[in-house]
C-alpha positions as CSV (number, residue, x, y, z in Angstrom):
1,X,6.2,20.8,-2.4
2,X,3.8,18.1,-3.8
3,X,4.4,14.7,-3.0
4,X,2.1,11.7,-4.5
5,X,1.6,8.1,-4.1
6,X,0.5,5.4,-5.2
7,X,0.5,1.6,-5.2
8,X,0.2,0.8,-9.2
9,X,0.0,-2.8,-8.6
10,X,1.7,-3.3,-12.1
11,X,3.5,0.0,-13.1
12,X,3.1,-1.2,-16.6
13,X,-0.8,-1.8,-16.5
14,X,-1.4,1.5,-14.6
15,X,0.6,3.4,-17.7
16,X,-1.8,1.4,-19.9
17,X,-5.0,2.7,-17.7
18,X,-3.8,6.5,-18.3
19,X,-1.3,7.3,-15.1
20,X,1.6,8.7,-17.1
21,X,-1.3,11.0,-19.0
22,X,-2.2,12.2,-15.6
23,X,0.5,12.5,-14.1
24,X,2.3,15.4,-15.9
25,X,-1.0,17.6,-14.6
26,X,0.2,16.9,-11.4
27,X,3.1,19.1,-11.0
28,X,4.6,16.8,-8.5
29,X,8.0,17.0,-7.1
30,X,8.3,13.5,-6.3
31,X,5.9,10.6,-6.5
32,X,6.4,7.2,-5.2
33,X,5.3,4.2,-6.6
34,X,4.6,0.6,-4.9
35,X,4.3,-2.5,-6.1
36,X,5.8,-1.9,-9.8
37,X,6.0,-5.8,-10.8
38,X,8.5,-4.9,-13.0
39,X,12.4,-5.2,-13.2
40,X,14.3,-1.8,-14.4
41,X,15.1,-3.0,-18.1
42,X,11.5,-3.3,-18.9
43,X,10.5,0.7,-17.7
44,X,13.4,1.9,-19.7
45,X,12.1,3.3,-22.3
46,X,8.7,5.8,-22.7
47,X,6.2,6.4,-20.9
48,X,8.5,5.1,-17.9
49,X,10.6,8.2,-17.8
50,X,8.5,10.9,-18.0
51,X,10.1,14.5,-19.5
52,X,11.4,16.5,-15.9
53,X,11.9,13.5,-13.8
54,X,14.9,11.4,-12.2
55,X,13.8,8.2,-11.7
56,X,15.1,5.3,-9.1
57,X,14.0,2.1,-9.1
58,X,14.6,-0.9,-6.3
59,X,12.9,-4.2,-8.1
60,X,11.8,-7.4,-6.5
61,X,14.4,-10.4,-7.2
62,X,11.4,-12.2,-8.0
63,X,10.2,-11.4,-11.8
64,X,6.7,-9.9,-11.5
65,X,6.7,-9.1,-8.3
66,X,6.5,-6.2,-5.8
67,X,8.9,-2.9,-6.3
68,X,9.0,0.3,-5.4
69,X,10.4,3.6,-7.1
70,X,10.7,7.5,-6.9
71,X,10.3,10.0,-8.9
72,X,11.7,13.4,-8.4
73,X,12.0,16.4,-10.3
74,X,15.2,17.1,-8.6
75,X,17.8,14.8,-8.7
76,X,18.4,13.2,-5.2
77,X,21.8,14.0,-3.5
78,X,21.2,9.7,-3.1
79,X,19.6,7.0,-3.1
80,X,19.4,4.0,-1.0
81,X,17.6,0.8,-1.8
82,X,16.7,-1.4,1.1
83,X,17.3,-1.3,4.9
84,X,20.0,-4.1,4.7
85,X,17.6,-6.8,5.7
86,X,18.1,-9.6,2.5
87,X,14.5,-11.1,3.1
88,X,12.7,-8.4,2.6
89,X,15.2,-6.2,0.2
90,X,14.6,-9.1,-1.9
91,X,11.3,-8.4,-2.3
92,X,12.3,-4.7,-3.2
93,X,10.3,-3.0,0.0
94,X,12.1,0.4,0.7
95,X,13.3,2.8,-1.7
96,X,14.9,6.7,0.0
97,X,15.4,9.8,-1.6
98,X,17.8,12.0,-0.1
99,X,17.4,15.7,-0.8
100,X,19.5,17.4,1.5
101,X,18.2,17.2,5.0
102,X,15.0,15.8,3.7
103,X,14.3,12.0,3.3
104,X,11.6,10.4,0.7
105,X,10.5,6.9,1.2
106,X,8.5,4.7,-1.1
107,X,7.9,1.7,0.7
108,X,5.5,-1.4,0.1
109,X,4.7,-2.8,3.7
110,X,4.1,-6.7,3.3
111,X,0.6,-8.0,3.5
112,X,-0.7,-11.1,5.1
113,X,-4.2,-11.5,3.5
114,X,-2.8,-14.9,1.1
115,X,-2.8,-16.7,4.9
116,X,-0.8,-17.6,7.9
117,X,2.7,-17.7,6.9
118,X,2.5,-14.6,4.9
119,X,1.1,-13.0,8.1
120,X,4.0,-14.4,10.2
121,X,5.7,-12.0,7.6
122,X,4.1,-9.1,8.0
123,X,4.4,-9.2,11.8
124,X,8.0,-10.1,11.7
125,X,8.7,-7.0,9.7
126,X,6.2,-5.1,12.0
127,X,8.6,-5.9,15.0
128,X,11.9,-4.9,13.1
129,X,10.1,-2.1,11.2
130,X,9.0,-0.3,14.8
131,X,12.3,-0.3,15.8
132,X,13.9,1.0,12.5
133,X,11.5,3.6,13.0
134,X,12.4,4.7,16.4
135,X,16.1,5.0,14.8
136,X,14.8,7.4,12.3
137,X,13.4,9.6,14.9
138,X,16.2,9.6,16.4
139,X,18.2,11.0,13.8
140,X,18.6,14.4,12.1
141,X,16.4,14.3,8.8
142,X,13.0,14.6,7.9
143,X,10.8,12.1,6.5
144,X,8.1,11.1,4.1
145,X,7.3,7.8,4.2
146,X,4.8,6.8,1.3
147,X,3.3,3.7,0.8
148,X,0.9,1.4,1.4
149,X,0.9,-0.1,4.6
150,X,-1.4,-2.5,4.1
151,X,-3.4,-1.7,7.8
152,X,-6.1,0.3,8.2
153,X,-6.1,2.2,11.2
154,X,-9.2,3.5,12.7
155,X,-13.1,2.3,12.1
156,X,-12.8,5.1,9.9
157,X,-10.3,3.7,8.0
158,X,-12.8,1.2,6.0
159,X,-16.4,0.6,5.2
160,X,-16.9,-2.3,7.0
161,X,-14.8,-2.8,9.9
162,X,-17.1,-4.6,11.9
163,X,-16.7,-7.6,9.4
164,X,-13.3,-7.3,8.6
165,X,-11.7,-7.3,13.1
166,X,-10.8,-10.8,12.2
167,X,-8.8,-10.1,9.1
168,X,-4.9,-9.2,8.1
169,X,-5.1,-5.5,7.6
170,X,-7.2,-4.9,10.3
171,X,-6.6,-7.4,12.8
172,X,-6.7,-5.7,16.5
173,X,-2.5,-5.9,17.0
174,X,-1.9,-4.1,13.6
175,X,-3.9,-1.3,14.6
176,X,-2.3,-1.3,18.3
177,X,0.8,-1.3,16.7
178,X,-0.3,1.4,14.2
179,X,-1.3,3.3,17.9
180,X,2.3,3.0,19.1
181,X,3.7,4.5,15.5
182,X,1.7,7.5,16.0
183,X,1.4,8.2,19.7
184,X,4.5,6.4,21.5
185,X,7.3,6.5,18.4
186,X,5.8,10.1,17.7
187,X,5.1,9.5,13.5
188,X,2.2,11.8,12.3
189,X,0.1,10.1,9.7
190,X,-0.5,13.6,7.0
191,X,-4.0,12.8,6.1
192,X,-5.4,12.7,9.1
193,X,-3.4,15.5,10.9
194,X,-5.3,17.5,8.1
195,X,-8.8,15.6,8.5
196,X,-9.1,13.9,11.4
197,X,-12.5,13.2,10.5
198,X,-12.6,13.0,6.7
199,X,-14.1,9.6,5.5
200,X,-11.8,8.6,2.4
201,X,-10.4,5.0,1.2
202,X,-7.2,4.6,-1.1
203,X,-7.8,0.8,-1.9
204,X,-11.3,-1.2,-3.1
205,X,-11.1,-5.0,-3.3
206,X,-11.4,-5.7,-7.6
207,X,-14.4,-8.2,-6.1
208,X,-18.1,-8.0,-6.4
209,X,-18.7,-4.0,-6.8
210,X,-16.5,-2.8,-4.2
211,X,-15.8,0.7,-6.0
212,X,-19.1,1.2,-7.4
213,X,-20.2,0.9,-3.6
214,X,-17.5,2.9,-2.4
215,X,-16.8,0.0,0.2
216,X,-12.8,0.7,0.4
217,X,-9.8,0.9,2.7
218,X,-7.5,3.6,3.9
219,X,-3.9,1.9,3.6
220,X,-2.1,4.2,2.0
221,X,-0.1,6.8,3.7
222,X,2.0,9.6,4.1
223,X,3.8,8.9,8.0
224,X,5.7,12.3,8.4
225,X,8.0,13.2,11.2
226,X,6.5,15.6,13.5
227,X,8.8,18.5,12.0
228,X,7.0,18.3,8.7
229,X,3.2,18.4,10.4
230,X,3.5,22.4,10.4
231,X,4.0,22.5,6.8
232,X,1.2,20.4,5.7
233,X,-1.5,21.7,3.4
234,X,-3.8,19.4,2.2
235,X,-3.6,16.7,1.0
236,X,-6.5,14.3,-1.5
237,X,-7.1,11.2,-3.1
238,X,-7.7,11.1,-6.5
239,X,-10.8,9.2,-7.9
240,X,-12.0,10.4,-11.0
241,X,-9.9,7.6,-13.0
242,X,-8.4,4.4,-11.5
243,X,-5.5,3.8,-12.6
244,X,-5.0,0.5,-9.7
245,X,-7.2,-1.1,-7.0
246,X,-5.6,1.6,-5.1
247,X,-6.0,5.5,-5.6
248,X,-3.6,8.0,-5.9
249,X,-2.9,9.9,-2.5
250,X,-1.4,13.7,-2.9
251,X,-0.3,15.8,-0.1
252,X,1.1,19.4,-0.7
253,X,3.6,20.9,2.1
254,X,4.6,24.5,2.4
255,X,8.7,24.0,1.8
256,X,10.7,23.5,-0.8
257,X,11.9,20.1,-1.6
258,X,15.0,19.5,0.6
């Protein structure tokens, strides 16, 4: 099973820098897709549903604006849009694919880099979001989780860290509370079960010559529940074209899709 990700920022502008040429190369069985800025009537038509995929969309209220969707070359026995929170459903955050006992998410995590009250955001989700979490460990399925996060993790996780301890995505709590994800809650983050090591960004600020430089961010992930880490593979970020300020991220697990 192939799962990819990525945060198009503009679904419509990432078709126009070649994704939907790429993608059928791919042989995914699901990709999932932040950050559309895009409502559902204007991705109805070609290259929006590619040939051999279902497709589910959860839009932003807000014309232009955030959005997430799935993917899948099976069609999913549902699909849920939202977590039943209206402030941030609004936004169109959380998407879930249900194939069987297997759960798919494409979720946009809120950032807080436009200033103080959109980090009061973020770290209002992060509180409710840890907890929704725990429930989902608690429960019977398995889940991919793909998205962008918008936190990098480790020092590892970006260029330069030593510059950035005193800004939203990298900020001392968001890691902690990255820490308590992984190591309290119990989520596995699938890159780095595979390379614990591996230096490798998924985002590059569009300022000054951040991806000539290679001066980037790792913020997109696939958070797995430990039942899944056996069956990883490998998993890759794709670079050779950019389709988005962020990159592509593919991780292949041995089972079949639910």
């Amino acid at each position: 099973m192939r799962v990819i990700s990525l945060n198009c920022n503009g679904i419509r502008a990432a078709a126009r820098k070649g994704f939907f040429d790429w993608l059928p190369q791919q042989q995914a069985d699901v990709v999932c897709l932040q950050e559309l800025k895009a409502q559902p009537d204007q991705l109805s038509a070609d290259p929006f549903h590619p040939d051999g995929y279902h497709v589910a969309l959860h839009a932003a209220e807000k014309k232009g604006y955030s959005g997430v969707g799935i993917y899948a070359r099976r069609e999913p026995d549902d699909v849920i849009r939202g977590l039943g929170w209206p402030e941030f459903d609004a936004e169109g955050r959380w998407i879930e694919a249900r194939f069987g006992a297997l759960s798919v998410v494409s979720l946009y995590f809120p950032s807080g880099s436009s200033g103080d009250q959109r980090q009061g955001v973020k770290e209002g989700w992060m509180g409710d979001f840890l907890d929704h979490l725990r429930t989902l460990m608690a429960d019977d399925r398995e889940y991919i989780i793909c998205g962008d996060w918008n936190i990098a993790h480790r020092e590892l996780d970006l260029r330069n860290w030593r510059s950035n301890r005193k800004n939203s995505g990298f900020l001392p709590h968001e890691r902690a509370w990255l820490d308590r994800v992984f190591d309290e809650v119990g989520w596995v983050d699938a890159y780095r079960a595979l390379y614990p090591e591996r230096e490798q960004y998924t985002w590059w600020s569009n300022r000054g010559r951040a991806w000539d430089n290679n001066t980037g961010w790792r913020i997109d992930y696939q958070v797995i529940t430990p039942g899944l880490k056996p069956a990883l593979r490998d998993a890759s970020v794709y670079t050779d074209d950019r389709f988005s300020d962020h990159a592509p991220l593919t991780v292949d697990y041995e089972r079949a899709l639910g």
